[in-house]
N, C-alpha and C positions, 0 to 999 in steps of 0.2 A: 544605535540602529543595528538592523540585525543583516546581516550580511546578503538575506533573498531583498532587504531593501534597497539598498545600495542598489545589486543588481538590476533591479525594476527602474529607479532611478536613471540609469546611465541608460539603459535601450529604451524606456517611456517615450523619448521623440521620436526616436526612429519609426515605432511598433505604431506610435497616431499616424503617421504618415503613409499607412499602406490601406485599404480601403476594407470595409469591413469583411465581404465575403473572404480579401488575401487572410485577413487576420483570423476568423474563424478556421479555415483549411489550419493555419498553422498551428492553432491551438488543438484543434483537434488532432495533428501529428502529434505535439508536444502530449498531450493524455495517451495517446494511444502507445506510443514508446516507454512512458511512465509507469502505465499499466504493464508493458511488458517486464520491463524492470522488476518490477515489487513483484509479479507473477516469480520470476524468476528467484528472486530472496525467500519465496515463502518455501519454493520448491527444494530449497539447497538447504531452508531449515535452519535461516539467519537474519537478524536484524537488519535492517538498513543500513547503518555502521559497520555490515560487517562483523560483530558478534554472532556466536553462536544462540540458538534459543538453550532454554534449558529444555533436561530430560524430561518422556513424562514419568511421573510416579508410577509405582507398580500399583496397580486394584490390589482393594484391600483383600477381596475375595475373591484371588484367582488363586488356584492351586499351583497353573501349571506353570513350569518352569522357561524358560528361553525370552526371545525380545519377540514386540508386538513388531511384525511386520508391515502395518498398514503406516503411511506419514500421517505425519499431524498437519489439518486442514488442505487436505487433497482436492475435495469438491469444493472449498470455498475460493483459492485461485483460479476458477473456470470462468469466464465469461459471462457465464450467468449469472453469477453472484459479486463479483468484481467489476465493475461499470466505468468506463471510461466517461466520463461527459464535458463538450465543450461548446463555450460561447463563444463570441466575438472577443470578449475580456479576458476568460478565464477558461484555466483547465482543471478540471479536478477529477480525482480517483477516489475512490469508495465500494462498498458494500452495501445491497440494496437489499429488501424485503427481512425475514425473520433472523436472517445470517448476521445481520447490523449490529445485535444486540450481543450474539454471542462473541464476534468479531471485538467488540469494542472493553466485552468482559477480559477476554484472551491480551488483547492490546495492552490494558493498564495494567492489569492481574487484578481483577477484582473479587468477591465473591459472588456465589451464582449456587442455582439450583440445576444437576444435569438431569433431576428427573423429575418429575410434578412435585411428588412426595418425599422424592430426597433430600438426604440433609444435605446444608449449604456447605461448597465447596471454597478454598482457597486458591486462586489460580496461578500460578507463576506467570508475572509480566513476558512477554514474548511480542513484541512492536510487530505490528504487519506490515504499517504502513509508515512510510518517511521519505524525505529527500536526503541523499547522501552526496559525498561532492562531485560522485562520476555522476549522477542522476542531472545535478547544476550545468556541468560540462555539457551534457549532453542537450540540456533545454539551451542552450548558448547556442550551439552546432546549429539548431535544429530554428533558429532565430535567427542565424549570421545566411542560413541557406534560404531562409524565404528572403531575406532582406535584400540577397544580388539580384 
């Protein structure tokens, strides 16, 4: 068993016990803190874990010299493209519309095309999204506060 089971396991009766709209409110807490969270990882430019991402590669075809000042995946942490959603059951975070694709490339490291006609690219793995144990702790908090 994996340790988020356990977890589900032990608050499952508690969490049936509160009525659907409580349970919704809180799930929707629990997403929307989640989302802050992983906003937060992607901004600092580190895994869920806590790793670092890697660098990116220099263009093959840039001449010029110094570091690229822009971050890596700046518009894709913005709320429009990173969707909080909750039910009465569940919470979940994600990336919605064309961002999905390039998001889940960046995610695994896959290969990929960054231009119509470009050749295909090798990506270094860079996780956006994850639960980590503060992430755990914090869905706990946030389960023990609706539960009094």
């Amino acid at each position: 068993m994996s340790g988020l089971q356990l977890f589900d396991d032990r608050l499952s009766a508690l969490i049936n016990n509160l009525s659907p709209a409580a349970r919704k409110e809180m799930t929707r807490a629990i997403a929307k803190k989640l989302r802050a969270s992983q906003q937060q990882n992607i901004k600092s430019q580190r895994a869920p874990d806590g790793t670092p991402f890697k660098p990116r590669r220099a263009e093959a075809g840039r001449n010029k010299k110094g570091r690229v000042k822009r971050e890596m995946f700046s518009k894709l942490r913005t709320a429009k493209y990173m969707k909080a959603t909750a039910t009465d059951s569940e919470a979940a975070v994600g990336f919605v519309g064309k961002v999905q694709r390039m998001a889940r490339v960046h995610h695994y490291g896959l290969r990929d095309r960054p231009a119509r006609r470009g050749k295909e690219v090798a990506y270094d793995e860079r996780p956006l999204l994850g639960i980590s144990k503060a992430n755990t702790k914090l869905i706990e908090d946030i389960i023990v506060q609706h539960l009094k």
